[in-house]
C-alpha positions as CSV (number, residue, x, y, z in Angstrom):
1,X,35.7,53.2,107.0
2,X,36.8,55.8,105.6
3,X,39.7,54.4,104.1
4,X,38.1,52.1,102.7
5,X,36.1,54.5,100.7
6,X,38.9,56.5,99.6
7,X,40.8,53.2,98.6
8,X,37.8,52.5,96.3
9,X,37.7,55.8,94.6
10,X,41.7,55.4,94.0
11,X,41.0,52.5,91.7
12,X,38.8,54.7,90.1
13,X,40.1,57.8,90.2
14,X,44.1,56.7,89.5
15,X,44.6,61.3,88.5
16,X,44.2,61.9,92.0
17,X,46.8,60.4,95.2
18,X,45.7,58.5,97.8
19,X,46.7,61.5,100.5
20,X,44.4,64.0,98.5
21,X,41.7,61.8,98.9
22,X,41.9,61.6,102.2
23,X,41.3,65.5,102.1
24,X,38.6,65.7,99.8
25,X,36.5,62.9,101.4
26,X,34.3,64.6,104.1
27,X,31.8,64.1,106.3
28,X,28.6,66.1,105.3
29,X,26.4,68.1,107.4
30,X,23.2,66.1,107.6
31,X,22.8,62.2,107.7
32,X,20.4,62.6,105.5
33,X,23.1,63.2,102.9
34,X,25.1,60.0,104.1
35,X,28.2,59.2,106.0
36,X,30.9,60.1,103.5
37,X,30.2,62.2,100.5
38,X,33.2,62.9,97.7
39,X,32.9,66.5,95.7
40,X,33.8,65.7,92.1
41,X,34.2,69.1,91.3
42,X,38.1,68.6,91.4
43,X,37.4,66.4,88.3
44,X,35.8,68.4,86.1
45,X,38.6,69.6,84.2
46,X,40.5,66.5,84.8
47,X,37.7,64.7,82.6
48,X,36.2,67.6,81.1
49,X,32.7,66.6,82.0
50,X,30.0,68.6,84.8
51,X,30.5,67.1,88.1
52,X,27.4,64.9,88.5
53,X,28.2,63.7,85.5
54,X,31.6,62.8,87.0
55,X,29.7,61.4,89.9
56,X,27.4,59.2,88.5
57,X,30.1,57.8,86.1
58,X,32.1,57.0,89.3
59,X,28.8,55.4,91.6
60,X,28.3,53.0,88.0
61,X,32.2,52.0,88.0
62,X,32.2,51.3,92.1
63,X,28.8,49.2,91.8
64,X,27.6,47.1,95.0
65,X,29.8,47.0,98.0
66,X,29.6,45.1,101.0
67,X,30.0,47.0,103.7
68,X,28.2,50.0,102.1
69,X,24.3,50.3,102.0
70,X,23.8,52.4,98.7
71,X,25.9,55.2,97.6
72,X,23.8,58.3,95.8
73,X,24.5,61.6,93.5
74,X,23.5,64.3,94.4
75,X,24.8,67.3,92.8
76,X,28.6,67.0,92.2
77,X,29.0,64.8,95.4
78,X,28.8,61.1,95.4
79,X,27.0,60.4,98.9
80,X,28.4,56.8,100.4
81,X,25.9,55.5,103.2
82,X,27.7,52.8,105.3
83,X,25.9,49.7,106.9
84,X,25.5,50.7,110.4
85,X,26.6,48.1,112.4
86,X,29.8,47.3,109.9
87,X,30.9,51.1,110.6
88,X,30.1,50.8,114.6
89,X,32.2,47.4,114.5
90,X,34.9,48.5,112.5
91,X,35.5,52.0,114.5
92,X,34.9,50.1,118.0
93,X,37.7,47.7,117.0
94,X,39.8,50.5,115.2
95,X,39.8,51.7,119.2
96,X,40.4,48.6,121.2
97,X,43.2,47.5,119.1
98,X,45.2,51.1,119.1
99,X,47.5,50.8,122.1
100,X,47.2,54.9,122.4
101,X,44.4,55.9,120.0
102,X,45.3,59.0,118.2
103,X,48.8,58.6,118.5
104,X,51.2,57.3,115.5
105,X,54.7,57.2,115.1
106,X,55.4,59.5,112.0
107,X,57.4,61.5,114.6
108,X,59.9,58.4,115.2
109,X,63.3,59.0,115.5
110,X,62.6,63.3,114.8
111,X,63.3,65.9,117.1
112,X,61.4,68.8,117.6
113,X,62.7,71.5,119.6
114,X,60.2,74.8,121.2
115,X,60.8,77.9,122.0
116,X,57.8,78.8,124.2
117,X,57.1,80.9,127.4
118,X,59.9,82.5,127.9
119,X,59.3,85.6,129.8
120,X,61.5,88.4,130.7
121,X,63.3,88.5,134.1
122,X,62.9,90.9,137.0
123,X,59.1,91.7,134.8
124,X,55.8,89.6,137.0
125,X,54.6,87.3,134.3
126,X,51.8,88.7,133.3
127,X,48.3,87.2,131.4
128,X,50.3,88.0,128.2
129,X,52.9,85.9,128.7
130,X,50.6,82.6,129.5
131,X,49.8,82.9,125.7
132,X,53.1,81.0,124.6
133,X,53.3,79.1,127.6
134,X,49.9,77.1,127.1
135,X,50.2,77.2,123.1
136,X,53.8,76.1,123.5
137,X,52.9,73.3,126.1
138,X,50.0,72.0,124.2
139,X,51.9,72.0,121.0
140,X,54.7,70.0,123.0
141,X,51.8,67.4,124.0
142,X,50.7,66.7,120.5
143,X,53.5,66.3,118.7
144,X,54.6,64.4,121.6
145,X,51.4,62.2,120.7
146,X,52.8,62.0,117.0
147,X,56.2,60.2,118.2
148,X,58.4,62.9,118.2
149,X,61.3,63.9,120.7
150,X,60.1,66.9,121.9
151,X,62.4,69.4,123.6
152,X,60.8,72.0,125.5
153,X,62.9,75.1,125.5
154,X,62.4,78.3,128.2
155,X,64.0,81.0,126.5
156,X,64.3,83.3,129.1
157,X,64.7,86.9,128.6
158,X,67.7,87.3,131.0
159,X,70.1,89.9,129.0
160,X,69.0,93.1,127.3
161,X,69.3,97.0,127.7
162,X,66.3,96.6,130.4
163,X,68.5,95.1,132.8
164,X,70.6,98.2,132.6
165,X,67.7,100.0,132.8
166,X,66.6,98.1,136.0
167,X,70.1,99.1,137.4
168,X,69.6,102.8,137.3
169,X,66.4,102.6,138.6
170,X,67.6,100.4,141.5
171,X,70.4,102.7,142.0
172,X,68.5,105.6,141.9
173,X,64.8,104.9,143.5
174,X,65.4,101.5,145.1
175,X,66.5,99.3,147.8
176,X,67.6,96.7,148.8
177,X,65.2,96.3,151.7
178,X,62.9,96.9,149.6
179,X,63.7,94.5,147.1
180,X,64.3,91.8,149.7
181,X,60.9,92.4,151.1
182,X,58.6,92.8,147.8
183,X,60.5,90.9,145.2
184,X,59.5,91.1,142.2
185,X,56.8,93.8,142.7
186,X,59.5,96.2,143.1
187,X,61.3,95.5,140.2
188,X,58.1,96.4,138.3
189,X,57.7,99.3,140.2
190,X,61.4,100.7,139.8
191,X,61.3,99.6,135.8
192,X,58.2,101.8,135.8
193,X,59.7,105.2,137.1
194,X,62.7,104.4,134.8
195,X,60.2,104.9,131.9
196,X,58.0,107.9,133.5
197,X,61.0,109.8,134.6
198,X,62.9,108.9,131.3
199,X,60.3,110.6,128.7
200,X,61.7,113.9,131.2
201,X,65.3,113.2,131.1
202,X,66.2,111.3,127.8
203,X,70.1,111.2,129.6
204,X,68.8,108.2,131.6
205,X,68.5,106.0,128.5
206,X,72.4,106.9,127.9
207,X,73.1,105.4,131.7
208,X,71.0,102.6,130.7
209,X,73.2,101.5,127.7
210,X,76.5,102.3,129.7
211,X,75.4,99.7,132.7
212,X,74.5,97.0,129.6
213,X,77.7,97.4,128.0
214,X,79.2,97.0,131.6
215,X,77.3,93.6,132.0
216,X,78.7,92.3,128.6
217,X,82.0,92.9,129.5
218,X,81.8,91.0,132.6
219,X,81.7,93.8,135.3
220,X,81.2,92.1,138.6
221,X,78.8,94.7,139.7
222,X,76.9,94.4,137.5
223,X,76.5,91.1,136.8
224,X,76.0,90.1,140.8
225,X,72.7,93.3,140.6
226,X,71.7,91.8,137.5
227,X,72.4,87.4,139.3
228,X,70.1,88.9,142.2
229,X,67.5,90.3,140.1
230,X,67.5,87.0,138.1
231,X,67.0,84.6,141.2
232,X,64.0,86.6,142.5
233,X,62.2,86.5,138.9
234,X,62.6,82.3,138.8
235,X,61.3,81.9,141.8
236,X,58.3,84.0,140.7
237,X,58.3,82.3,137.9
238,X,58.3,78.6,139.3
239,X,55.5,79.2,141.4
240,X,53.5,80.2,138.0
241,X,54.3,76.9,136.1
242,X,53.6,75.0,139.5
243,X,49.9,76.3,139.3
244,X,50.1,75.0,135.3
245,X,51.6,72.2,136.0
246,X,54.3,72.5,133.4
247,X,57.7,72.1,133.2
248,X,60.7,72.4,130.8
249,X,64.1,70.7,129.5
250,X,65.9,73.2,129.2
251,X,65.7,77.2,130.7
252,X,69.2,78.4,129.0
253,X,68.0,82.3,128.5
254,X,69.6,84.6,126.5
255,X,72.7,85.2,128.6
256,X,73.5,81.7,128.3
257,X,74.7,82.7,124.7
258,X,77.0,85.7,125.5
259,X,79.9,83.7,124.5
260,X,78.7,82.0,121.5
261,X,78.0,84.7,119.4
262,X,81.6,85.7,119.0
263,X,81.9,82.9,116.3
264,X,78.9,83.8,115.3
265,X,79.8,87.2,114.3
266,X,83.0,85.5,112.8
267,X,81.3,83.3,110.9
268,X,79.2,85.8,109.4
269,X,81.7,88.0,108.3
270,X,83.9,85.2,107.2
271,X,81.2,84.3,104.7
272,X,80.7,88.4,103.4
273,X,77.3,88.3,105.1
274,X,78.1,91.9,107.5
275,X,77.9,95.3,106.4
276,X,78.7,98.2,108.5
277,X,76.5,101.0,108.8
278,X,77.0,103.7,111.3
279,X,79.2,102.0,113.0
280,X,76.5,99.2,113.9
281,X,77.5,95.5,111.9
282,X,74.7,94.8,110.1
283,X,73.2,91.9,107.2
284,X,71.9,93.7,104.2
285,X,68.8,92.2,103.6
286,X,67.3,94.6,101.0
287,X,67.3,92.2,98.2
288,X,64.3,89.8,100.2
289,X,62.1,93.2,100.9
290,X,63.2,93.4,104.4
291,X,64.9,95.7,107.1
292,X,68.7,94.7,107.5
293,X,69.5,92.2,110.2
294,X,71.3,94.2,112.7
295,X,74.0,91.9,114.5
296,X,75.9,94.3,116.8
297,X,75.0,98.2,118.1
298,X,77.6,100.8,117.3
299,X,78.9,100.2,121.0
300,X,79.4,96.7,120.3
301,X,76.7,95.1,122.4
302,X,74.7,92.5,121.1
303,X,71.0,92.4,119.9
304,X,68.1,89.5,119.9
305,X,69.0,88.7,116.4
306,X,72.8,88.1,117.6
307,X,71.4,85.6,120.3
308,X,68.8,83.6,118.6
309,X,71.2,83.5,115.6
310,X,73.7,82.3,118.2
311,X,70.7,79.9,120.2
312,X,69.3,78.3,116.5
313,X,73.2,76.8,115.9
314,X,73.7,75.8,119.2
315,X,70.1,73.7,119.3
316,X,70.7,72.3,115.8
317,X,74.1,71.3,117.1
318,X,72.8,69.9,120.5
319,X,69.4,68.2,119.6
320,X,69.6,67.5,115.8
321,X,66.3,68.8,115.2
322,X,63.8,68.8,112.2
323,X,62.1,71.5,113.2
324,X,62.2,74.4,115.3
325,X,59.4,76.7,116.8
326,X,59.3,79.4,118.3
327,X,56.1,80.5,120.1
328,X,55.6,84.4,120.1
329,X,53.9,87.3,119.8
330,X,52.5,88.1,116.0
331,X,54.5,91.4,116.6
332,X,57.7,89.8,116.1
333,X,56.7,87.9,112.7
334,X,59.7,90.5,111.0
335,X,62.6,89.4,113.7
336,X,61.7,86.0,113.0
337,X,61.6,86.2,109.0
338,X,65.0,88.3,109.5
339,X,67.3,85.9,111.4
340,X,65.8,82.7,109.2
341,X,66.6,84.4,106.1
342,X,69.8,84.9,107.8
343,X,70.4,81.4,108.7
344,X,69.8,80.2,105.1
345,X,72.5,82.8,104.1
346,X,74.8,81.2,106.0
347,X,74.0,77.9,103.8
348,X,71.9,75.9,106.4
349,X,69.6,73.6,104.7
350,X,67.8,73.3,107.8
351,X,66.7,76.6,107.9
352,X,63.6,75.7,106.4
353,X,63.3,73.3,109.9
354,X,62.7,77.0,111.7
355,X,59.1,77.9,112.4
356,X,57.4,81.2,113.7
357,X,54.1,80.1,115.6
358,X,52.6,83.6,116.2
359,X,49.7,84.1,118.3
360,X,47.5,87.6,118.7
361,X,47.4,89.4,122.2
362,X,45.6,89.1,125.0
363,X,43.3,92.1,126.2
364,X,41.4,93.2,129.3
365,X,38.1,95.2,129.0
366,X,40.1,98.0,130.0
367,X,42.7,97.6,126.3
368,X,45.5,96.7,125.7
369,X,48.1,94.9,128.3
370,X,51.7,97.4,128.9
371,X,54.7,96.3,131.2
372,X,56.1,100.2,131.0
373,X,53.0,101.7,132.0
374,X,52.1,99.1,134.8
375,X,48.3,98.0,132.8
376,X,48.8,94.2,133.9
377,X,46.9,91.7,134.7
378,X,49.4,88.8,136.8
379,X,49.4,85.0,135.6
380,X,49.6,84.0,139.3
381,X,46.2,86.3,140.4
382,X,44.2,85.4,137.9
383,X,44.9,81.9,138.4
384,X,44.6,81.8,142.3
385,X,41.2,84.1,141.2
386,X,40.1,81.4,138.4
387,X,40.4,78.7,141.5
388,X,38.6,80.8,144.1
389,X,35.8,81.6,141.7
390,X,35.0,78.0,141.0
391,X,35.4,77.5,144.6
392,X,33.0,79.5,145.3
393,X,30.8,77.8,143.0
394,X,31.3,74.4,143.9
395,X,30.3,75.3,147.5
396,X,26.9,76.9,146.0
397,X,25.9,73.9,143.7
398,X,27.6,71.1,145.0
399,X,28.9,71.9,149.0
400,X,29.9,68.0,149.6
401,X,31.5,67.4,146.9
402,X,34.7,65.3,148.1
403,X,38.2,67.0,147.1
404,X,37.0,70.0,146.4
405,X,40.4,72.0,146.6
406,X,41.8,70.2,143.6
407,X,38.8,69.7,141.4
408,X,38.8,73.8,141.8
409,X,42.3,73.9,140.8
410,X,41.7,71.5,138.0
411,X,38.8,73.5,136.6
412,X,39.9,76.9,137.5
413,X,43.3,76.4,135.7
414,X,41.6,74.2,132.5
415,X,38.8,77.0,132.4
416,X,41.5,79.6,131.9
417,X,43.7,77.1,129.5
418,X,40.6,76.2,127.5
419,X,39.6,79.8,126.5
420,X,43.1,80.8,125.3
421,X,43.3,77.5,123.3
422,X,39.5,77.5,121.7
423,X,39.8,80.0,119.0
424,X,42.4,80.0,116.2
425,X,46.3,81.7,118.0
426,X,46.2,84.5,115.9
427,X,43.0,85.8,117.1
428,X,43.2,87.9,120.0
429,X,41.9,87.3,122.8
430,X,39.4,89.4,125.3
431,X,39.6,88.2,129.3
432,X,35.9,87.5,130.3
433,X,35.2,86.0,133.6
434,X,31.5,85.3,132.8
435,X,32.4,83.6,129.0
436,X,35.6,81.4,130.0
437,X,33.7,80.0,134.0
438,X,30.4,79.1,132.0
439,X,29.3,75.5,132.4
440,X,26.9,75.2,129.4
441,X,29.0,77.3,126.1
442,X,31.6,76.4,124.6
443,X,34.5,75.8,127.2
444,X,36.6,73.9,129.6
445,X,34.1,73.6,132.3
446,X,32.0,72.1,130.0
447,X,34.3,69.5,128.8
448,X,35.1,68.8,132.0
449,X,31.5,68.3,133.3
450,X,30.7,65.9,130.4
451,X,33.7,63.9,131.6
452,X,32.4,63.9,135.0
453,X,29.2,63.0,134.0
454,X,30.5,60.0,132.0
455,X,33.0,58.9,134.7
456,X,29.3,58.8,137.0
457,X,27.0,56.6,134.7
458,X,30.2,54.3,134.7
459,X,30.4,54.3,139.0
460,X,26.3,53.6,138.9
461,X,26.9,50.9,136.3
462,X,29.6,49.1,138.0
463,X,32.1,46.6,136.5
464,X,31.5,46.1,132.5
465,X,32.6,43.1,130.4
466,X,34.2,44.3,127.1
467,X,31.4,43.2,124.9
468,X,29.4,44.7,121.9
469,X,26.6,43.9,120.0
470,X,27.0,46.5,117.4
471,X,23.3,46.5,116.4
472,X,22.3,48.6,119.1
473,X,24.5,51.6,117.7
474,X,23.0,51.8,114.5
475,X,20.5,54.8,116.1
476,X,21.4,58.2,115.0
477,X,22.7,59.5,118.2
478,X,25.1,56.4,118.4
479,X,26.4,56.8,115.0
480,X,27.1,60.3,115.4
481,X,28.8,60.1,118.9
482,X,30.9,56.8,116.9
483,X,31.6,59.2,114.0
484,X,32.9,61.4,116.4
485,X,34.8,59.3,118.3
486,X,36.9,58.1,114.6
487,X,38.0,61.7,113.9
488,X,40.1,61.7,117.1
489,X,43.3,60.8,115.3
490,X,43.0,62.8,112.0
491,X,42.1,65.5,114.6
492,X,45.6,65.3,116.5
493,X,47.7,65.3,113.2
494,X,45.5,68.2,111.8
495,X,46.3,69.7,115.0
496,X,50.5,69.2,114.3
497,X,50.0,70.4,110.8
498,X,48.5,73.4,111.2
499,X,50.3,74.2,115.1
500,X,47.1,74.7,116.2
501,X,46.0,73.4,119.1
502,X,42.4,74.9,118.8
503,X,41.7,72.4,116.5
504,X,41.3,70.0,119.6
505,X,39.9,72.3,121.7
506,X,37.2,72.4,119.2
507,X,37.3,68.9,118.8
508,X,36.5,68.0,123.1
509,X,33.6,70.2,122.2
510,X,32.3,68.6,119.3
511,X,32.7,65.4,121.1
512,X,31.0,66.5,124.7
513,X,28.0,68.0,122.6
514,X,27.5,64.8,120.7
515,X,28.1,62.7,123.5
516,X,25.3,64.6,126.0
517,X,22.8,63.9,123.2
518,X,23.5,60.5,122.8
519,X,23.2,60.1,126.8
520,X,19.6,61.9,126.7
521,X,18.1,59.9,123.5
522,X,20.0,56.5,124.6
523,X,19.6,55.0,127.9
524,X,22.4,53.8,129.7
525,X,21.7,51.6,133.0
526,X,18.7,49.4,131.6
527,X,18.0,46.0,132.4
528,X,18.9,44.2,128.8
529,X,22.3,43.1,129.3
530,X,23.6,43.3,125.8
531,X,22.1,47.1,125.3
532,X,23.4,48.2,128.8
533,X,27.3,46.8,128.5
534,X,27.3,48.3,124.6
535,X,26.6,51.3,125.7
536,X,28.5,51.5,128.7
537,X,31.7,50.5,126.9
538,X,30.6,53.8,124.6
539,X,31.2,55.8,127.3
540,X,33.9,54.2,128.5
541,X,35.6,54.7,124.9
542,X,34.3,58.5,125.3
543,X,35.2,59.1,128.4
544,X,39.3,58.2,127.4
545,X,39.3,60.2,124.4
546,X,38.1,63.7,126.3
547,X,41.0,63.0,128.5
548,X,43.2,62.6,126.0
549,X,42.1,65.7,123.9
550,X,41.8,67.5,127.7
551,X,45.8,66.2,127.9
552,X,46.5,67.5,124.8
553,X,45.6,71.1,125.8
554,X,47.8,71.2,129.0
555,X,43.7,70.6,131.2
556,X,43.2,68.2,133.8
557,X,40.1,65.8,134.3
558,X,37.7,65.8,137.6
559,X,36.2,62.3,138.2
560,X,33.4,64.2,140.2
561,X,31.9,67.6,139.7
């Protein structure tokens, strides 16, 4: 329907495309102002005329229309009021003809590769770090939905002057015993006391850096301390995405590009890019307003830039792709803008392919989350503690409810998913038991209990021939929950566009919200045949798209609650 509208304003309006109309059209807050409404305020310089001016010019050109009831000015916005049971048909068979609704193929034949989770080895993965990892893994979902090859990259952190750190300290305050026995806890514990006794003896730093620049030139001590510590973090780490559910198509890390970055150094001086300054090799990037690039230390060893340089050719190289993103902390938003500018240098068109999807930081009650100083919170504990708590819940309200184990799982996990994906990446966001469990705000739970809820009138109604007499969903609750229902795809390429996956997040809320209203003002299981099939097959249509959007953010769907 609604390209239908905008296809009759583009005869009208020939100043304006086709894909800006789409934009401008909206839906407007009350029904009272109609289904569509177009601002003409866009026009007013265009024609040099006020806007309802502009708007009743533009209702006098259109005239009658047959599948539109009237259309009306008001103010600068031409108002477009659909006939009811045209729209319901038109949405309803939009739906049953769409092999996958919401999905397209404007991805086809395009890769797009992501850099996402990627935490550092021989550190717990900690509530921080499942920032990237369900932004990254939603992302990978949607465009995914669009058509798109999507390659989902684990950039481990597995090389770095920490791990020399981490050898010190295991030299000096570990074990082996003691790393056998508590993994990964340890390490924590050891990388800790480097920092505490470090701020005392600066010295320890120096030892650091020597036991690093041992590792990059292939010293088998090292490298087998630093091959043990890296076994004991995957396996920490496998357990973690086993709990999510995830998985990825590649986990090369950083190490994986020791010996690329040789040519890449090469190339960079072949093409007059390095500088040297203090004895560290460096791109000048003065002339863009930033910091210089720093490519080498004055020891030699290599930096992140080197790497992800090193990592961006090698994935253009392997995969081909259009675009690139990289899934990290805001904090980083200079590395990132460093290394592209230095990519483009190099004369790669496909630099501009390279995107920086920041996201703000997580934060307990208690501030701000610190590996060095040992303030974590652990991915796995509040997970397992997410589970438990909707366990516990479950037994209260609903004790024989069947499955129960994995319809805690499901909404422990998607309770925890949900509230990192709701509001806009860049905000941060505050770790609150009570907010993120509730069934009745704005959150996963919720979601999922609507989707229960529908998945039950459908059990108590039984088998449902795929009929419709679209006159009974001309009410205002039906329209609404059909208008709702017709967003779905603009909302998944909205979504793409913008690399934000709260936009569907919102979206299963708007949806559940305008759903549970239509259940209480329309009844479902009545005895007219025609009324009780119609709106079953609603819900049915419903039903489908939550767990689809639910898919889309990484969340899982209980058929009972």
């Amino acid at each position: 329907m609604k390209n239908n509208i905008v296809a009759l304003l583009s005869q009208n309006i020939p100043e304006i495309s086709n894909e800006e109309l789409m934009q401008l059209v909206e839906i407007p807050p009350k029904t009272d102002m109609g289904d569509f409404a177009f601002p003409c305020f866009r026009l007013a310089k265009v024609y040099r005329k006020a806007p309802p001016m502009i708007a009743q010019d533009l209702k006098e050109k259109i005239g009658d229309v047959d599948f539109l009831d009237k259309i009306e000015v008001q103010g600068g916005y031409l108002n477009f009021f659909v006939k009811k049971e045209k729209f319901a048909q038109q949405i309803i068979e939009d739906y049953l003809n769409t092999k996958d609704f919401g999905s397209s193929s404007e991805g086809e034949g395009q890769t797009i590769c992501i850099d996402y989770s990627s935490p550092n080895v021989a550190k717990n993965f900690h509530v921080g770090h499942l920032r990237t990892t369900i932004i990254g893994n939603s992302l990978h979902k949607i465009f995914k939905k669009l058509g798109y090859n999507v390659v989902r990259i684990n950039h481990l952190g597995d090389w770095g002057t920490q791990f020399g750190k981490l050898i010190v300290a295991y030299k000096k305050w570990g074990s082996k015993e003691a790393v056998e026995k508590d993994g990964i806890s340890e390490l924590m514990s050891i990388y800790v006391k480097f920092h505490d006794e470090a701020e005392k003896d600066p010295s320890l730093n120096d030892e650091a850096r020597a036991w690093f620049t041992k590792m990059e030139h292939g010293d088998e001590e090292a490298l087998s301390i630093w091959r043990w510590f890296l076994d004991i973090s995957l396996k920490e780490f496998m357990r973690v995405y086993d709990i999510l559910g995830m998985d990825f198509d590649s986990y090369n890390g950083e190490s994986f590009y020791n010996d690329k970055m040789p040519a890449v150094i090469e190339e960079l001086k072949e093409k007059n890019l390095i500088t040297v300054s203090d004895g560290a090799q460096i791109v000048d990037l003065e002339e863009y307003n930033m910091p210089p690039c720093l490519i080498t230390k004055k020891d030699g060893s290599s930096l992140y830039a080197t790497r992800d340089i090193a990592a961006a050719l090698y994935r253009q190289n392997t995969y081909h792709f259009t675009k690139c993103l990289y899934v990290t902390g805001l904090e980083q938003k200079l590395h990132f803008a460093q290394w592209f500018k230095v990519i483009e240098l190099m004369g790669y068109d496909w630099y501009k392919g390279l995107v920086h999807i920041p996201y703000g930081l997580v934060s307990l009650k208690s501030g701000k989350l610190s590996t060095r100083k040992g303030n974590v919170l652990y991915a796995e504990d509040i997970l397992k503690e997410s589970i438990q708590k909707i366990r516990e819940i479950i037994d209260e309200k609903n004790p024989d409810l069947p499955d129960k184990e994995t319809v805690a799982k499901q909404v422990g996990i998607g309770a925890i998913i949900f509230n990192d994906l709701y509001n806009q990446r860049i905000k941060d966001v505050l770790f609150d038991w009570d907010k993120l469990l509730n069934f009745d705000g704005e959150t996963g739970p919720y979601v999922q209990y609507t989707y229960a809820r529908a998945a039950s009138v459908l059990r108590k109604i039984g088998e449902v021939p795929s009929t419709f007499d679209y006159s009974i969903l001309t009410d205002e609750a039906s329209m609404a929950l059909l208008k709702e229902i017709s967003r779905f795809p603009d909302v998944v390429k909205d979504a793409a566009e913008k690399y934000e996956p709260c936009v569907v997040a919102r979206y299963a809320v708007s949806l559940a919200q305008t759903f549970n209203k239509f259940y209480h003002d329309c009844q479902i299981n009545v005895e007219d045949d025609a009324t009780r099939y119609t709106r079953a097959n609603v819900v049915s249509i419903v039903k489908n798209i939550i767990k689809a959007a639910l898919d889309l953010l990484g969340i899982s769907c209980p058929e009972q609650m």
